[in-house]
N, C-alpha and C positions, 0 to 999 in steps of 0.2 A: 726070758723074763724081761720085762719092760720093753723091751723091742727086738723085734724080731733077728734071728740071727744069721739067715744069709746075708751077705755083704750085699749092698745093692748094683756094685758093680756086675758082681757075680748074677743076681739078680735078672738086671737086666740081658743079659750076656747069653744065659739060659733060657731068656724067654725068645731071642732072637733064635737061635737054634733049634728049638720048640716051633718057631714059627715056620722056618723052612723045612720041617720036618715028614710035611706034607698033613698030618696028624690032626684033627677038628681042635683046637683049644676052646673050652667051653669059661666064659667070665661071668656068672650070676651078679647082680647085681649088691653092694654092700651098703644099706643104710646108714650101718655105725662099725667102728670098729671091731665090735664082739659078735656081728655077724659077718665078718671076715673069717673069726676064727673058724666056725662054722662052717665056711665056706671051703679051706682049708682040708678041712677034718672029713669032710664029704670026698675028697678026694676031686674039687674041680683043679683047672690048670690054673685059674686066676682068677682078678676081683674088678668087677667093672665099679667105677663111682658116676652117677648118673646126675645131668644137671635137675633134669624134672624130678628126681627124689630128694636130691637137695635144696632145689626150691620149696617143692610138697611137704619135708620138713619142717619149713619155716616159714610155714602155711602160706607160701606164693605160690601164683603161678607159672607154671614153665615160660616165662616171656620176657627174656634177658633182663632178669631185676635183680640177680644174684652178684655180686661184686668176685673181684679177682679173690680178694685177699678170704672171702666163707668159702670160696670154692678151692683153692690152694690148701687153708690151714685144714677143712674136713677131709684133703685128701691127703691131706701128711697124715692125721688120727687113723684113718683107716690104712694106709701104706705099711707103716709102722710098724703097723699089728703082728701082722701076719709075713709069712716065708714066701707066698705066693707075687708073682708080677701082677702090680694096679695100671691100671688105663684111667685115664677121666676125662668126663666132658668137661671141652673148652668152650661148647657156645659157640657164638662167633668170635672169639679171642677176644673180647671180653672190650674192641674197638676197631683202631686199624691195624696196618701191618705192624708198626711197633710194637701197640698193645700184643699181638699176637707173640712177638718175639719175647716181650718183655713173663710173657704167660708162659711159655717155656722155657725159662731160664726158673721161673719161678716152682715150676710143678719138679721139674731138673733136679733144683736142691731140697725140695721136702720128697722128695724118694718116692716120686711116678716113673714110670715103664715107659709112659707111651701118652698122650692124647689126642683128641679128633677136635679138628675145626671144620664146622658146614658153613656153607655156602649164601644163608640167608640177612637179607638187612634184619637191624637188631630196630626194635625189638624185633626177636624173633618168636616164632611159634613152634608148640609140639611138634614133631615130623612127621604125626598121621592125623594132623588137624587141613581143613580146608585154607584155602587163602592165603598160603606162605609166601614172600616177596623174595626173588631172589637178587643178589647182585652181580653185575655182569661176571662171567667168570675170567675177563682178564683183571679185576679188581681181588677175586680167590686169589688166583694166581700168585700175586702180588706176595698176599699174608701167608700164601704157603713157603713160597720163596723167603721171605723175612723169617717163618719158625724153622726153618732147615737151617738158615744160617747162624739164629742164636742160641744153637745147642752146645753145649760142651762134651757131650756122651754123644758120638754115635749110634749106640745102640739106643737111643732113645726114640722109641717111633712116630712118624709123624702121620696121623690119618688126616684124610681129607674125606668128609661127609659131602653127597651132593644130594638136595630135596627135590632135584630139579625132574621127577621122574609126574609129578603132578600137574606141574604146569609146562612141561617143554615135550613130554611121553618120553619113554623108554631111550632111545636114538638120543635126546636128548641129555638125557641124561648120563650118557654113555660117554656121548662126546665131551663132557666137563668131566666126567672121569679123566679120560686120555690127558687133558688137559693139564688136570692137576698133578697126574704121574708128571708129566712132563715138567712143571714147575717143582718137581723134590717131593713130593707124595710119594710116602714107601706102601703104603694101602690105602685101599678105597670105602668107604660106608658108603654102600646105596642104601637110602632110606624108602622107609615104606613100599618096596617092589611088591607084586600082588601075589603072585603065584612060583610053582618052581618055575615055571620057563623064561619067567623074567630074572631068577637068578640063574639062569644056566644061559643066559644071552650076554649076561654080566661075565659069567664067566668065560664064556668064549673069546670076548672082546677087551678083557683085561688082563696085564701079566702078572702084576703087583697081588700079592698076597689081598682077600675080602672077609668083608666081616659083614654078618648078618646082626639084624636087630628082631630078637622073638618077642618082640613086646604084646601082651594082652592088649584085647579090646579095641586093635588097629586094622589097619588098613590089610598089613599081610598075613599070609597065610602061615599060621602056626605048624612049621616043618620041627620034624624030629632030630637030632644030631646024628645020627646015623643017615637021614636024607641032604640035610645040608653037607656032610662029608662024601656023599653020592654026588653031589653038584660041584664038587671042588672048592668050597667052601674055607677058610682059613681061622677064620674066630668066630667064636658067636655069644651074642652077649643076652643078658632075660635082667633089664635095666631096672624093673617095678617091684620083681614078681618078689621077694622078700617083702619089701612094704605094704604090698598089697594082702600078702596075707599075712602079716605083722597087724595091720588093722583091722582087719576082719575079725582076726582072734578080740582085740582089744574092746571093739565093738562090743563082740558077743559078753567079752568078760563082764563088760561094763554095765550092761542091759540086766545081765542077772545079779549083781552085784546089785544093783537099785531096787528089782522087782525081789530078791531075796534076804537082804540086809544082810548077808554072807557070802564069800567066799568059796565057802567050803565044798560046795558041790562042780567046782571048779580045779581041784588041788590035780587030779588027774589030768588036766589040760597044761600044765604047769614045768614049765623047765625048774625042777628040784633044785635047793639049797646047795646037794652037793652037785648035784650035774652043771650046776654055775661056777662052784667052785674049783671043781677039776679042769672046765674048759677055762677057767682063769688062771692054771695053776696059784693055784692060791697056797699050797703047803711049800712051795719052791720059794716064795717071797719070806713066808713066816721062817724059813730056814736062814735065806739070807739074813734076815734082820737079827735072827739070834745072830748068827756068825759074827755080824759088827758091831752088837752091842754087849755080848757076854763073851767078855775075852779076858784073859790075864796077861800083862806084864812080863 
């Protein structure tokens, strides 16, 4: 009730051992906190916070306009929530290596797991958009080195994203991988790789625990979690796919809602009064409050 009750040290500690467990961890994507719980309840291993959904939220778009402090406090609201380990995007840390460090001290105490910083000048772009600008990767380097050093947990993972598979190809991108392991990167995000053989070159060439990105409507090819744990594969995250079909419904609601001046043919589409309820524990709360306020002396 009001927050979740694994301890986060614990938390994090589980999700490290999880990690080396050799075992796919699947992170869906979490718009808001109540679809964490969701997340949860479905039985994934954890909850990705995605910057393009939190831009797209706040009806931006994905091209470093999001501040530290919407992107820190909407990952404390969803962290919170739920018993599972949060990851979140960092962006480009949000400046330089400071900013970088200053970003993980910050995600640190509102109770993140882990985040990923890529490799692009800011502004930067979607990861399966054309044209991304990269900066040299002994300048990564630098900000992955600065977020390893201003952890205070450990267990707090540090990813290191590379886009460079666009404009540098494959090889390319490999060799900024190595790089960044070697600067303090405990995993690697290659972004946008096209097919399996491009994650199976990844993993040939990499030690550090990988993480796939299943995003809709990109560049890569939408594998199954059963083939990404075929590739040796380490996490895998579906950054959109909640909001994407969180608007779709809203859409549709919305259309019939004007063309019908009602609702009502709608109720069946509809997460129920008490299916909200119970996913809120909502009679745990009403119990507490009696407990504090109807008491004797």
């Amino acid at each position: 009730m009001l927050f979740a009750t694994n301890p986060l040290a614990q938390k994090r500690s589980d999700f490290r051992t999880a990690l080396r467990s050799g075992k796919l961890l699947r992170f869906p994507g979490a718009f808001s906190p109540l679809a964490s719980l969701l997340i949860e309840r479905h039985g994934f291993e954890g909850v990705y916070i995605s910057g393009a959904v939190l831009s797209a939220d706040l009806a931006l778009p994905d091209i470093g306009l999001t501040t530290l402090t919407e992107v820190a406090q909407r990952g404390r609201a969803i962290a919170r929530a739920t018993n599972l380990p949060a990851i979140i995007d960092a962006d480009t840390g949000f400046g330089e290596p400071m900013n970088a460090a200053r970003s993980v001290q910050e995600f640190e105490e509102l109770g993140l797991c882990g985040c990923h910083f890529e490799d692009q000048f800011n502004p930067k772009r979607c990861g399966h958009l054309e044209h991304k600008s990269l900066v040299s990767t002994e300048d990564m380097a630098k900000k992955i080195r600065a977020a390893v050093a201003a952890r205070s947990d450990p267990n707090f993972l540090i990813i290191a994203r590379t886009d460079a598979r666009a404009s540098e190809g494959l090889s390319g991108a490999v060799a900024r991988a190595k790089a960044y392991v070697d600067a303090g990167a405990e995993a690697i995000f290659p972004e946008a790789l096209l097919d399996e053989s491009e994650f199976e070159e990844f993993r040939k060439s990499i030690t550090v625990p990988l993480l796939a990105n299943m995003t809709e409507f990109g560049k890569t090819k939408l594998l199954s979690a059963k083939q990404l744990a075929s590739l040796g594969f380490n996490l895998v995250i579906y950054p959109v796919t909640l909001l994407r079909l969180a608007m779709r419904a809203i859409d549709h609601g919305l259309s019939e809602l004007q063309q019908e001046g009602t609702q009502a043919s709608l109720l069946d589409e509809m997460q129920t009064r008490a299916e909200l309820y119970e996913l809120l524990q909502y009679e745990r709360y009403a119990q507490f409050d009696q407990d504090v306020y109807n008491f004797k002396l």
